[in-house]
Steps between C-alpha positions, in 0.01 A plus 500: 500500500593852465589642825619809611478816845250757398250611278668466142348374161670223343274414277527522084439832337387692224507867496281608150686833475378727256146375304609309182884633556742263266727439745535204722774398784568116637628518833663183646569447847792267697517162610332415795258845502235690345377773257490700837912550382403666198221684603625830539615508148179379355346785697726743352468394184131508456527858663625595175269350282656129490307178529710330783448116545661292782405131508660265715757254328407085541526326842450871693249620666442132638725316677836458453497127488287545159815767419715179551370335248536731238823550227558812372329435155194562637596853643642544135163374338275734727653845442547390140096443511474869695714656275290334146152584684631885551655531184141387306325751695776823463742656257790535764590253745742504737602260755669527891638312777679440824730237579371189355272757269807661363646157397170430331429806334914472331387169408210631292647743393766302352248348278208743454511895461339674722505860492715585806589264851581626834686220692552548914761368696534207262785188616665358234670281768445409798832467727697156522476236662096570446488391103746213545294362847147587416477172221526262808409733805121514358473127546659514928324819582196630239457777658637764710368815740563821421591596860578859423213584256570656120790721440385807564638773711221678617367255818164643486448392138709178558247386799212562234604354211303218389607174288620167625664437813690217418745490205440138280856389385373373224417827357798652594638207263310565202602899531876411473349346194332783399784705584766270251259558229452858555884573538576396120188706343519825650673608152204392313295767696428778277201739711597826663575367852534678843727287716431596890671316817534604846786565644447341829350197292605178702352244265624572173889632441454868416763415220253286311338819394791640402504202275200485365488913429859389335425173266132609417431528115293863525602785365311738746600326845506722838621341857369586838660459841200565812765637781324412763283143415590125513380284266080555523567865364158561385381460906832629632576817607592636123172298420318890381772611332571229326144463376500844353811446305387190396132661351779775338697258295230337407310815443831608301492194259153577461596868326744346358239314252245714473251365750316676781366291768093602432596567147 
């Protein structure tokens, strides 16, 4: 179940924005949580005119041993599905995540065009011994507690944040997989992309966004380091600001081909 301290939403959205506007945004959240993570930037989105959707990936919003049972193909399948269903129903898509989100939306991205990503403290690799154990650990200990909560600095928004409590092994597993098949397509990426990390991010090396702002294929490509978030940015303490430059690049790309939100 999803659990979490307070009165939060962590349920899917989608924000209309404008009537009829031609614009549409994915928004994928991390392993283990919630659309609750990308919330903030649907909301700021659709405050400009945006149609912001935020569906939870496969095996969330249950329990994690359903998670557990899942391989990343079917995380890859579902945005793909997102992304086809918002691209039939606008002219511009665009597509954003966090973590786990990020890794998905470079992996569609490698493959389909969308018009412009925004990936959010996004691991290319997680730190030894965990991809060399995690093959055999998953089958002694399937899952472990998250004892300290999410990375995120603010302890307010850490004690509320909602999403599993208990981190399946398995899953970790089939991100390293993810991650290996991400790490030798991020050339093939071709949309304008805003890289963003935090810079107190525990959970993903604040150099892998240096590599992925580095090796991406786009021409128009802008990096982002929030000074004073960990890894769950959007709820973190940079969590406003970063929404608002998010909604500008976007907003920028936008311009950029000739398209106005409630156009």
């Amino acid at each position: 179940m999803v659990s979490g301290s307070g009165a939060v939403d962590a349920s899917a959205f989608d924000f209309p924005g404008a009537p009829e506007s031609p614009v549409g945004v994915l928004c994928v959240h991390g392993l283990t949580g919630t659309p609750y993570e990308v919330r903030p930037l649907g909301l700021a989105l659709a405050a400009r005119g945006m149609r912001a959707r935020g569906p939870f990936l496969p095996g969330h919003g249950t329990r994690p041993e359903e998670l557990a049972t899942l391989g990343y193909a079917s995380w890859v399948a579902a945005v793909e599905a997102e992304y086809r269903a918002l691209r039939d129903r606008h002219e511009w898509v665009a597509v954003l995540g966090l973590s786990l989100g990020g890794l998905l939306t470079l992996e569609l991205a490698s493959r389909e065009h969308p018009d412009a990503i925004a990936v959010i403290g996004t691991p290319l690799a997680l730190r030894p011994p965990i991809p060399q154990l995690v093959p055999l650990a998953k089958y002694i200990k399937p899952m472990l507690a998250k004892r300290e909560g999410s990375d995120i600095r603010d302890p307010a928004a850490r004690a509320r944040h909602p999403g599993y409590k208990q981190m399946p092994l398995a899953s970790v597993h089939e991100l390293v997989r993810l991650q290996r098949r991400v790490c030798t397509r991020l050339g093939e990426v071709r949309s304008p992309a805003l890289v963003a990390h935090g810079a107190h991010d525990r959970t993903a090396d604040p150099r892998d966004a240096q590599r992925i702002f580095r090796e991406l294929g786009s021409s128009v490509k802008e990096e982002l380091i929030c000074p004073e978030s960990g890894h769950v940015v959007p709820v973190d303490i940079d969590g406003p600001w970063l929404a608002e430059r998010v909604a500008d690049f976007i907003s920028d790309q936008l311009a950029e081909a000739g398209f106005r939100p409630n156009a």
